[in-house]
C-alpha positions in Angstrom: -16.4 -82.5 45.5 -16.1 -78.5 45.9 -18.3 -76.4 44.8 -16.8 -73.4 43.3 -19.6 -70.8 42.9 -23.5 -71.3 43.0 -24.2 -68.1 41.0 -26.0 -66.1 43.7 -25.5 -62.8 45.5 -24.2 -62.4 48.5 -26.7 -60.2 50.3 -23.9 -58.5 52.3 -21.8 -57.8 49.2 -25.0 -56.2 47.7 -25.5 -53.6 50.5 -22.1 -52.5 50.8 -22.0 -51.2 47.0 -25.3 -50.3 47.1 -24.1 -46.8 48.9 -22.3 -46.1 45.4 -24.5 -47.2 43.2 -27.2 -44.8 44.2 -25.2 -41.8 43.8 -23.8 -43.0 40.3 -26.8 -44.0 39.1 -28.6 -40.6 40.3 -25.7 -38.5 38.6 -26.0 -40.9 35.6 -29.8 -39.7 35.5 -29.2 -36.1 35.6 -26.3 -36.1 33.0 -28.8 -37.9 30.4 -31.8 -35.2 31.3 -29.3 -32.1 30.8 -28.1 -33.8 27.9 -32.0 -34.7 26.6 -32.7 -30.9 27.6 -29.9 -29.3 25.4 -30.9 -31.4 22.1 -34.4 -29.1 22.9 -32.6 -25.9 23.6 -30.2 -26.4 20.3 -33.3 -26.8 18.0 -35.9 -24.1 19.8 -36.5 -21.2 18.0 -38.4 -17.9 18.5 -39.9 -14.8 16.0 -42.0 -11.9 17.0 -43.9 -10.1 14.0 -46.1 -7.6 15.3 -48.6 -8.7 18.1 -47.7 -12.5 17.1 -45.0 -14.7 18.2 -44.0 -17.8 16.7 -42.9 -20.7 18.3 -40.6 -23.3 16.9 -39.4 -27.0 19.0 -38.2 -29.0 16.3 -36.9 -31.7 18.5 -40.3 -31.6 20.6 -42.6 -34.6 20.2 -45.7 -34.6 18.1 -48.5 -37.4 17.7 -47.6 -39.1 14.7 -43.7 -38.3 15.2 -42.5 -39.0 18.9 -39.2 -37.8 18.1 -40.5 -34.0 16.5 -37.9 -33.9 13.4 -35.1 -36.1 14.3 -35.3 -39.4 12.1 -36.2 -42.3 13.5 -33.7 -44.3 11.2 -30.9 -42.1 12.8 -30.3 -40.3 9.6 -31.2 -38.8 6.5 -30.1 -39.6 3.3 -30.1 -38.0 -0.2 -28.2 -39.1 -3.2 -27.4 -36.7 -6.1 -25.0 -37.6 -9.0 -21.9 -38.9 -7.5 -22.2 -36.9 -3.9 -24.2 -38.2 -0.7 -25.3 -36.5 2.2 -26.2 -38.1 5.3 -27.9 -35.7 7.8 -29.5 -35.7 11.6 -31.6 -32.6 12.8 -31.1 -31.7 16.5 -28.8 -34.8 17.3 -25.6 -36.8 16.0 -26.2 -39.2 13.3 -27.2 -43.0 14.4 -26.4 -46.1 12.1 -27.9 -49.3 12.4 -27.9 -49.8 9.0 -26.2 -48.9 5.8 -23.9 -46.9 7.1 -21.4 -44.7 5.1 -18.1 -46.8 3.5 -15.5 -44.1 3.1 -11.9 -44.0 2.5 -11.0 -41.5 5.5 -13.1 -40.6 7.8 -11.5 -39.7 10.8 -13.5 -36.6 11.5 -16.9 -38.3 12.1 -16.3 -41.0 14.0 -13.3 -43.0 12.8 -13.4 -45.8 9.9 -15.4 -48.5 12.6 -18.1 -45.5 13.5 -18.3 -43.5 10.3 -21.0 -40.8 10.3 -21.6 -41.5 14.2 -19.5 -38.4 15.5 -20.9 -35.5 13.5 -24.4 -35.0 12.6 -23.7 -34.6 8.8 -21.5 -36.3 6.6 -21.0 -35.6 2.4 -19.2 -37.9 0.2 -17.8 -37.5 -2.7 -16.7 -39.7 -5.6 -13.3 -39.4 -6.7 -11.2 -41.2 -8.6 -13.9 -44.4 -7.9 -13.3 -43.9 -4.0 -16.1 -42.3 -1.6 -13.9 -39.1 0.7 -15.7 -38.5 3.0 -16.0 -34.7 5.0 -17.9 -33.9 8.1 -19.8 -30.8 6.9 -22.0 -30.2 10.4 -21.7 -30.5 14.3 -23.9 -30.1 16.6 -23.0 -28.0 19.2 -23.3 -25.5 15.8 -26.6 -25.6 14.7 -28.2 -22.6 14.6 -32.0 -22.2 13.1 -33.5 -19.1 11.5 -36.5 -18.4 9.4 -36.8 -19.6 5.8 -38.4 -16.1 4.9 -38.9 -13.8 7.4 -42.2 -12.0 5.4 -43.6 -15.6 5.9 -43.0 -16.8 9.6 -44.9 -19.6 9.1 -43.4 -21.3 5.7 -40.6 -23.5 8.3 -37.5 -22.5 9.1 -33.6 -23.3 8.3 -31.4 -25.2 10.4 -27.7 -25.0 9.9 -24.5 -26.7 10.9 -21.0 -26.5 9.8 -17.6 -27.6 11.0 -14.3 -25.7 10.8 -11.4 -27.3 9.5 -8.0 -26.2 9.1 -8.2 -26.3 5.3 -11.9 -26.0 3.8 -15.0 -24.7 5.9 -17.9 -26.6 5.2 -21.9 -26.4 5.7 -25.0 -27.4 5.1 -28.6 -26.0 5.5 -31.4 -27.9 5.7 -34.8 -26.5 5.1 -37.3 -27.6 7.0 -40.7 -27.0 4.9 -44.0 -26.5 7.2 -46.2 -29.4 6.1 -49.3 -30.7 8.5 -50.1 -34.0 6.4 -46.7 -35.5 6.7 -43.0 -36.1 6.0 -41.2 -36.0 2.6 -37.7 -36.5 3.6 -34.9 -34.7 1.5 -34.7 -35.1 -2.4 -32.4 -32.5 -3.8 -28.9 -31.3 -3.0 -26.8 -28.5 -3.8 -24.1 -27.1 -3.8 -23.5 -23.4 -3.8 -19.5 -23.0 -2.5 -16.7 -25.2 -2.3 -18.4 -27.1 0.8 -21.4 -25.4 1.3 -24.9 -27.5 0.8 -28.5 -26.7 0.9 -31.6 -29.7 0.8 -35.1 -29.5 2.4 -37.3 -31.5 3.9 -41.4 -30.9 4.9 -42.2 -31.9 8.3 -45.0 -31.1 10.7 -42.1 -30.1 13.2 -41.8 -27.3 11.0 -45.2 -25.6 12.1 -45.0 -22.9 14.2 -47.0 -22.6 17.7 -48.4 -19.3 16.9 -49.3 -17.1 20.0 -51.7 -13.9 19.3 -51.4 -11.1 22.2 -54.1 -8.5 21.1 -53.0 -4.9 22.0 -49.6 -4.0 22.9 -50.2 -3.2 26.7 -49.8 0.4 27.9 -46.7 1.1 25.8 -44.9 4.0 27.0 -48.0 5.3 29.5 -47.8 2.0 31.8 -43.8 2.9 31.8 -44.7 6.5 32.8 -46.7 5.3 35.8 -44.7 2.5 36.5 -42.0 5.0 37.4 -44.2 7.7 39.2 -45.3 4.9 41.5 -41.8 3.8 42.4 -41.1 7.4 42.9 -44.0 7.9 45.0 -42.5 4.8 47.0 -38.9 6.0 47.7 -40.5 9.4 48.6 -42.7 8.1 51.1 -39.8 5.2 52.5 -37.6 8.0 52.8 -40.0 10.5 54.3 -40.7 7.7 57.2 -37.4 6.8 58.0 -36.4 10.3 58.0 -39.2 11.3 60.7 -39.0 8.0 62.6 -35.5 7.8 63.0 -34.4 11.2 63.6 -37.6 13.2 64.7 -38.6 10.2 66.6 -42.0 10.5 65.0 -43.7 7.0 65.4 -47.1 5.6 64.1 -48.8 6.6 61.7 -47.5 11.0 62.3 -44.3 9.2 60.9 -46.0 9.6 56.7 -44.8 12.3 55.7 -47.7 15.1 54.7 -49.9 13.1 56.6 -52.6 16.3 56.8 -52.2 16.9 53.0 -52.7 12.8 51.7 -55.4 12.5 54.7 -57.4 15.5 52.4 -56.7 13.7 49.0 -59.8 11.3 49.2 -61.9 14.1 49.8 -60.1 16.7 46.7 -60.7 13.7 44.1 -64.8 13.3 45.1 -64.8 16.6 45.1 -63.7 17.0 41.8 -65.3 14.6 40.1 -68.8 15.6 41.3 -68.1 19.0 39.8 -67.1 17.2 36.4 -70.3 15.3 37.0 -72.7 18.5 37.4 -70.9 20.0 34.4 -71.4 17.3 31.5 -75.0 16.3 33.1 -76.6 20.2 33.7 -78.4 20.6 37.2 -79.5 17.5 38.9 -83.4 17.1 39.4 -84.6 18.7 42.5 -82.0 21.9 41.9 -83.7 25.2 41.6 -82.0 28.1 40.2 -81.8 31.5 42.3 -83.9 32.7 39.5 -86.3 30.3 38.6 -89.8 32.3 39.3 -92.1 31.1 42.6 -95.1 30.7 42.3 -97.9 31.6 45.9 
């Protein structure tokens, strides 16, 4: 009897692919962080108002919520009247169940992955049949402040998707809320594909940073730039005198007698500002203070 195969690996086979495996499995690593990376990037936002800034990482884990915003079902849903919105902040929609039945849907993941290519899908009933439009993409989201008087109310994020025929949107505002999630509830719809819900979310708490004072303003520019004009003069001055007046050491500062003095200027002046403000020091005797023998 012949045996035809005994289900082990050949330890030679092994180490001559292991050579390609590392490298495939190294770029496979770094594609996936870059890719992890840019789902923070897309859903980061930013707002100065006076001498605080306000920080916003949607996407960025939290205690309660290891996946900051996004839904840990994949998707959001909401339901109003005979239109459906599915929704996923800061990624493309998942499915692992209920997923969306629609007639075409070719624009989000083809009939087999509907909702799956796009990270928001509408549907609308007509005629008895859900049609189905991808109203947001990823790679458009953009995020701005809900009200810009009240940084720290949440902010808006925004998707849409351009098509040939009918430009659709939908905004999502995500309400600042510290004891918990209330997923979306309402829908509307304010254009011919343009949609607004909210959510609350502790994702949508700023990290507020408080600088007191503004720095030196315009006088720490001012002395930035005498400084660096100080610099050139003096770099120029010595390579000027050491170069072509073969000047070496320390002769080669330019001035040398004049900044060797300065030291000796600045005391001086600011014992005479001292004797001014404070009167005669104790021990000082006017020329016409009476003797007495």
């Amino acid at each position: 009897m012949q045996i035809v195969g005994t289900g082990t690996m050949d330890p030679t086979n092994f180490r001559n692919r292991s050579p390609i495996l590392i490298p495939l499995l190294f770029i496979a690593t770094i594609l996936h962080r870059l890719s992890f990376n840019s789902v923070f990037a897309i859903c980061e936002f930013s707002y100065r108002d006076h001498n605080r800034l306000y920080n916003y990482s949607l996407a960025s884990p939290l205690r309660k919520f290891p996946h900051g915003v996004l839904s840990e079902d994949g998707f959001y849903k909401v339901a109003v009247n005979e239109t459906v919105l599915w929704i996923q902040l800061c990624d493309v929609m998942l499915f692992n169940h209920d997923p969306p039945t629609c007639i075409d849907c070719m624009d989000c993941g083809g009939p087999s992955r509907c909702g799956m290519g796009c990270s928001a899908l509408v549907a609308n009933i007509i005629q008895g049949y859900p049609i189905c439009n991808s109203v947001g993409r990823l790679s458009s989201t953009i995020v701005y402040l809900i009200d810009n008087k009240k940084p720290h109310m949440g902010v808006v994020v925004k998707m849409s998707n351009s098509q040939p025929k009918l430009n659709c949107s939908v905004s999502v505002s995500v309400i600042c809320d510290y004891n918990g999630v209330e997923g979306p509830r309402m829908l509307e719809k304010v254009g011919t594909c343009d949609y607004v819900t909210q959510l609350r979310h502790p994702a949508g708490c700023a990290k507020v940073i408080s600088s007191h004072g503004s720095g030196w303003g315009w006088f720490g520019t001012f002395l930035v730039i005498i400084l660096c004009l100080f610099g050139a003069y003096l770099l120029a001055g010595v390579v000027y005198r050491y170069f072509f007046l073969n000047i070496h050491g320390i002769d080669a500062i330019p001035n040398l007698e004049f900044w060797a003095t300065v030291p000796h200027k600045v005391q001086s002046f600011f014992v005479a500002l001292v004797r001014r403000f404070r009167g005669p020091s104790q021990g000082y005797r006017s020329s016409y203070s009476p003797v007495n023998f």
